[in-house]
N, C-alpha and C positions, 0 to 999 in steps of 0.2 A: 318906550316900547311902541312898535310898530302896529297896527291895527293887524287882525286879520286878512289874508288874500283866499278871496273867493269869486267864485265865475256869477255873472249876472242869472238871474233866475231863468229858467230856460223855458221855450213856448212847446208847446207839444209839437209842434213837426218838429225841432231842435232837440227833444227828448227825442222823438222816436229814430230820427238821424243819428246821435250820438249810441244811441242802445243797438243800431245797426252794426255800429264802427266796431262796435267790442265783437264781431262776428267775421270781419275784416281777415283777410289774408296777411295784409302791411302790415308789417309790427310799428308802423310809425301810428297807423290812424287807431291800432288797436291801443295804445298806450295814451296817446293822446284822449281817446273815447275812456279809457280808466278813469284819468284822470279830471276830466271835466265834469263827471257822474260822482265821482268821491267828492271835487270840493263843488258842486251843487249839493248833496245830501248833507254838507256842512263839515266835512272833516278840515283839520287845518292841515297844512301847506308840510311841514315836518313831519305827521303820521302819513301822508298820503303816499312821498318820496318812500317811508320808512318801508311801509305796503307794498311797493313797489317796487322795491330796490333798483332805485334812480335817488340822483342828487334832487336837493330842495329847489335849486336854479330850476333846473327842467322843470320842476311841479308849475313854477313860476311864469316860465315862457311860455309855459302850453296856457296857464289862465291868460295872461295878459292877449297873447296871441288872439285866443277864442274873443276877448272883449275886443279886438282890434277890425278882425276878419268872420267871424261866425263861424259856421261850417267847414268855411273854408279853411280855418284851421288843422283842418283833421284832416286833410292830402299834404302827401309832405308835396314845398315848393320847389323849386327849380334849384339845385349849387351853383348852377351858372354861374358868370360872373354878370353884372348888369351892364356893364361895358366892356370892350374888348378893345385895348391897342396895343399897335406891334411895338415892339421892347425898340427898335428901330426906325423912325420916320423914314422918309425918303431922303432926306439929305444926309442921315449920320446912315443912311445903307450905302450912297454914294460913299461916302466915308471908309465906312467900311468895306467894299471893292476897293478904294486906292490902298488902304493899309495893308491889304493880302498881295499886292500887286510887288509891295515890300518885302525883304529880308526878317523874317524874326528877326535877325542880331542887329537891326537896325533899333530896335526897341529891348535890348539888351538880352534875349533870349541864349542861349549853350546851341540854337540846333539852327538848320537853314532850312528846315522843311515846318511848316501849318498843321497843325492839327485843328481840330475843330472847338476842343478844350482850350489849347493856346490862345486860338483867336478870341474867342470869349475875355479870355484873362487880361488881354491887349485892349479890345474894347472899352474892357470897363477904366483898366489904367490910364486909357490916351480920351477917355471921357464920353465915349462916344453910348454909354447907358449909364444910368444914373447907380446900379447895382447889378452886380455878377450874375449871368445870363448861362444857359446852357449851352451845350455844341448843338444841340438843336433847333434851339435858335437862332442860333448864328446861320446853320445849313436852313433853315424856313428864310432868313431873309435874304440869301446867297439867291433863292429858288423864286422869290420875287421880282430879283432883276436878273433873272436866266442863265444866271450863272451854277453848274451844276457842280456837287463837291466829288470830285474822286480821285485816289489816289495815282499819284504817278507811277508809271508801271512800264513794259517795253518799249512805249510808244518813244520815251524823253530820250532824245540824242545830246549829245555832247561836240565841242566845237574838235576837240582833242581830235589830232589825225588817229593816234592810235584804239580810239575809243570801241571800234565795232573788235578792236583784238583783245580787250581786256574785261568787255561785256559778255564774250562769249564762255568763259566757265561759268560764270554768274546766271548766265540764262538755260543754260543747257541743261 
């Protein structure tokens, strides 16, 4: 069996900090300030959750944390991510401009027009991300090399002589 988990003995400025937190707007730093104050006054790790109705993990993290960080346990931290890179480098975005440059049915698609889901779907089958990506993505790294997504619309002509007499129901 596991020893007990309990927070280090706290100094009076870390008490009176912690007994501020329970007065706290966050319900992050208010639950965190519960919870530091119950296992200082000695309760264990299972009653404290029970009290609290939160899991025993949480009771957990918030002690370990407080022994890690002090105080500064009790602001919740950033979600961020701690690194950020595009799902796309520079070469598989070239990549990607030639592969739209293409036919879907070149890569076995039913249709002759790109969607922004499709290209995703191509991407990841022709390897160009290592796991399936959103149409956002795809339009974020289109928007990197100034290429801008939008759909074709009056503007696309056709070689067909008869083409301006057979677009005319269709646009009218």
């Amino acid at each position: 069996m596991q020893a007990p988990l309990f927070v280090r003995p706290l100094t009076d400025a870390e008490r009176q900090a912690v007994e501020a937190g329970l007065r706290s707007s966050q319900a992050f730093t208010l639950r965190r300030s519960q919870i530091i104050l119950a296992s200082a006054r000695g309760a264990h790790t299972p009653a404290i959750a029970a009290a609290l109705g939160c899991s025993d993990q949480t009771v957990r993290d918030a002690i370990h944390a407080f022994g890690r960080a002090g105080l500064g346990a009790l602001a919740p931290a950033s979600e961020r991510p701690h690194t950020l890179r595009p799902a796309f480098d520079a070469t598989a975005a070239e990549r990607l401009r030639d592969l739209l440059h293409r036919s879907p049915r070149d890569f076995g698609h039913a249709t002759s027009l790109w969607t922004l889901e499709l290209a995703a779907a191509t991407a990841q089958a022709e390897g160009l991300t290592t796991s399936r990506v959103s149409g956002e993505t795809i339009r974020a790294a289109l928007a990197r090399l100034d290429v801008r997504w939008k759909r074709a619309k009056r503007w696309v002509t056709s070689p067909d002589p008869a083409y301006a007499r057979k677009k005319a129901p269709a646009t009218a």
